[in-house]
Phi, psi and omega in degrees: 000152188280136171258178154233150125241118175329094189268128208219089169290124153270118171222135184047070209220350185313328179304301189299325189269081137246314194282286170314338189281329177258037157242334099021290207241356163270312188292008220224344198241008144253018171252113201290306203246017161257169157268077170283150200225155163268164157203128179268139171227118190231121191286059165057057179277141172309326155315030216333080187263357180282354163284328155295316155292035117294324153316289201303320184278346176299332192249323148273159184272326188278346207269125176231169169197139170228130254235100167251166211257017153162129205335125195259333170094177182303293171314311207304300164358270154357256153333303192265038135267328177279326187285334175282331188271356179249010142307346183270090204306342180290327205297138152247323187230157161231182236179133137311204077200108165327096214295344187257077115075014166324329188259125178285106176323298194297356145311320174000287187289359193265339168292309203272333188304313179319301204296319149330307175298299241092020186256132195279333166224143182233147159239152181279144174218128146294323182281007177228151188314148197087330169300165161162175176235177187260150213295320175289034159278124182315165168319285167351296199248344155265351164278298161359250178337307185264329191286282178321333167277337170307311171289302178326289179324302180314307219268334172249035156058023169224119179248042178266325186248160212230076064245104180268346192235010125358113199248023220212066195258162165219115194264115179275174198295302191299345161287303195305311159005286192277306219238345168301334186257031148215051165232045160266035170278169144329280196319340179260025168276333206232219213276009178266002177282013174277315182286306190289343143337282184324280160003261166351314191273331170317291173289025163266333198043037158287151183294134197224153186193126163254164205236137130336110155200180197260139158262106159243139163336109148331147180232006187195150211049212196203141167289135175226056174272111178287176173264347181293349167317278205295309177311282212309328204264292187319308175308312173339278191328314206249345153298323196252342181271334140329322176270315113025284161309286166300354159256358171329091239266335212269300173318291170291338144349285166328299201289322167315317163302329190280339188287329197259020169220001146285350165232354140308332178263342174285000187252328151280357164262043207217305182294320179328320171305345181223353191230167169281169181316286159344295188279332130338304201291303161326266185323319167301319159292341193253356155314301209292314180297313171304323185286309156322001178233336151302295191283021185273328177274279204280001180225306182290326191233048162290346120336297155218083113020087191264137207276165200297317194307345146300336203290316202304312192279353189244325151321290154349290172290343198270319162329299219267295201309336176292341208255332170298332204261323144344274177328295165350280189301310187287335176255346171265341167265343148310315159308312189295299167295339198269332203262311157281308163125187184226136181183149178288126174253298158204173165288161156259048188348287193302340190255329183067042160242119182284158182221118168236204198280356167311320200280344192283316203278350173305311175309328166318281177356278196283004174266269264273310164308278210310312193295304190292343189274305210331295197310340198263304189302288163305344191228010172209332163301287230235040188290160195258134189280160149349295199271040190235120203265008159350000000 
C-alpha cells in the first residue's frame, strides 16, 4: 500500500501535539488505500515536546518523530522531514501541516482523492470559494495575507492559483524530486520556501489544483511570523522575477535591437568620415547587423549557439531576414499610402511636428519586422535541434 506523511514542524509546540496527533489518527481511519503516518520534526524545543511525541509513538506505529539537534527555521524543517519520510521507498506523498490545528484534518482525504485523481501537488486555499480566513484577525495580519497574495500573483504574473502563501500542501515523491535539490539556499530556511517551493513546481509544470478549506487561528502558543516575513518574500519575488525577465528570450531580442541600432548610429558618424553618404549608409546597416547577430548568437539564442564553422552560411540567412524585414517595412508603407493616403493626424504645437498617417504605417512597418526577424531567427537561424530539450 502507498504512504503518505503528515509532516508537522515544531518548536514549543507541546500543547498543540498533545491535541492534533489524536485528530490526526482519527482522520486517518477514514482513508481507505493509503498508509498513513505522522512525523513531527521538532527543533529541540525547550517545552520538551518531542518526549510527547515519543509518548504518542510507543503506542502508535504511524506516529514518528525526528530530532533536530538545533532550530533548522521552517523550510530547513521541512525539507530533512520530507527526505527522512521518503527513504521510504513506499512513501508517495508528505502533507504540510500546522501543529496548532490552523489546517482543517478532514481535508486529508479530499487531498489524496486529488493525488488520485492524477494531480502532482494539491494546496489547501483561502482564497477560492469555500475558502476563508478568521473573521478576528487583525487589520494587520489580512493586509499580510490577502495584500501579499495580490503581489505575489503580480509580480510572477500568475493568477491560476489565488494561495501562494499557504503552508498546507500535499507533495508527490516526483515533485519533491524534481524542486528538492534547488531548495538549499539560505533563503529557504524560513517562511519564503513555501513561495519558492510552489514557484519551482509551477514552473516545472507539474500539475497543481487547490482544495478549500477555512483557516483557523491558533488558540494556544504565538505565531512565529517575524517581520523578517514581509522583507525576505520580497526580496525573493523581485529577485527571481527579475532573472526571470532577463533571461526572457523576447526581452533580450528587444534589447539586442536596441543595441544594433545604437551602433548603427555611431558607426555611421564613424563611417562618414571616411565614405560617401550612401555608402556611410550602407556600411552602418551591415555594422549593426554584424553586432546584432554576434549578440543574437552568443546571447539571445545562446542556447543554440552556432559554431565558428557556421558562421559564413548562418550570417548570411541572417542578412536576408534583415533585408526580409526591410521589405516588410516598404511594402506595408506603400499599402498604407496607395490604399489610405498621407494626411495629417494631428500636431505637436511646442515642437512644430505634424504626425500624419506615414508615420502609423512606419510603426506597423517595424512591429511587423521585428515579429519577422523573431520567427526568422528562432525558426530558422537559429532552430532548436532535435536534441534540444528546451
Amino acid at each position: 500500500m502507498k504512504k503518505a506523511f503528515v509532516i508537522i514542524p515544531t518548536y514549543n509546540e507541546r500543547e498543540n501535539i498533545l491535541k492534533v496527533v489524536p485528530i490526526l489518527l482519527d482522520v486517518f481511519k477514514q482513508v481507505k488505500n493509503w498508509e498513513m503516518n505522522i512525523l513531527v520534526v521538532d527543533d529541540s524545543s525547550p517545552d520538551k515536546t518531542a518526549e510527547v511525541v515519543e509518548d504518542f509513538a510507543k503506542k502508535h506505529k504511524q506516529v514518528h518523530l525526528l530530532l533536530n539537534k538545533r532550530k533548522q527555521g521552517l523550510g530547513g524543517a521541512y525539507l530533512k522531514g520530507m527526505a527522512k519520510a521518503f527513504e521510504d521507498k513506499d512513501t508517495e506523498v508528505v502533507f504540510e501541516f500546522d501543529a496548532d490545528l490552523s489546517h482543517d484534518p478532514t481535508k486529508i482525504p479530499i487531498f489524496l482523492k486529488k493525488i488520485d485523481e492524477g494531480y502532482d501537488m494539491v494546496l489547501g486555499s483561502r482564497y477560492i470559494p469555500g475558502g476563508g480566513i478568521p473573521d478576528n484577525w487583525g487589520l494587520h495580519r489580512k493586509f499580510l495575507s490577502v495584500v501579499g497574495n495580490i503581489v505575489i500573483m503580480s509580480v510572477l504574473t500568475n493568477f491560476t492559483i489565488r494561495d501562494w502563501t499557504g503552508g498546507y500542501r500535499a507533495i508527490t515523491r516526483k515533485v519533491y524530486e524534481a524542486v528538492e535539490p534547488e531548495m538549499h539556499d539560505e533563503k529557504f530556511t524560513g517562511y519564503t520556501f513555501q513561495i519558492g517551493f510552489l514557484h519551482k513546481s509551477v514552473k516545472k509544470g507539474f500539475k497543481i489544483v487547490e482544495v478549500p478549506f477555512r483557516f483557523v487561528d491558533r488558540t494556544i502558543g504565538v505565531s512565529k511570523l517575524g517581520n523578517e516575513y514581509i522583507k525576505n518574500n520580497l526580496i525573493y519575488l523581485f529577485k527571481v522575477r527579475g532573472k526571470e525577465v532577463a533571461d526572457n528570450r523576447i526581452f533580450k531580442f528587444v534589447v539586442t535591437g536596441g543595441i544594433g541600432a545604437l551602433v548603427q548610429l555611431l558607426s555611421l558618424i564613424l563611417w562618414r568620415q571616411i565614405l560617401p553618404y550612401e555608402a556611410a549608409i550602407f556600411a552602418s546597416i551591415e555594422t549593426a547587423i554584424v553586432s546584432n547577430f554576434l549578440f543574437s548568437n552568443f546571447w539571445t539564442f545562446a542556447d543554440r549557439k552556432v559554431g565558428f564553422s557556421q558562421y559564413p552560411s548562418k550570417f548570411i540567412q541572417f542578412n536576408l531576414a534583415s533585408a526580409g524585414s526591410i521589405v516588410i517595412q516598404l511594402v506595408i508603407a506603400t499599402l498604407g499610402k496607395n490604399l489610405i493616403g498621407l494626411f495629417e493626424l494631428f500636431r505637436l504645437p511646442l515642437v512644430h511636428i505634424s504626425i500624419d498617417t506615414g508615420m502609423i504605417y512606419a510603426v506597423v512597418g517595424i512591429l511587423v519586422g521585428m515579429f519577422w526577424n523573431f520567427f526568422a531567427y528562432s525558426k530558422i537561424i537559429w532552430k532548436k535541434s532535435k536534441e534540444s530539450h528546451e
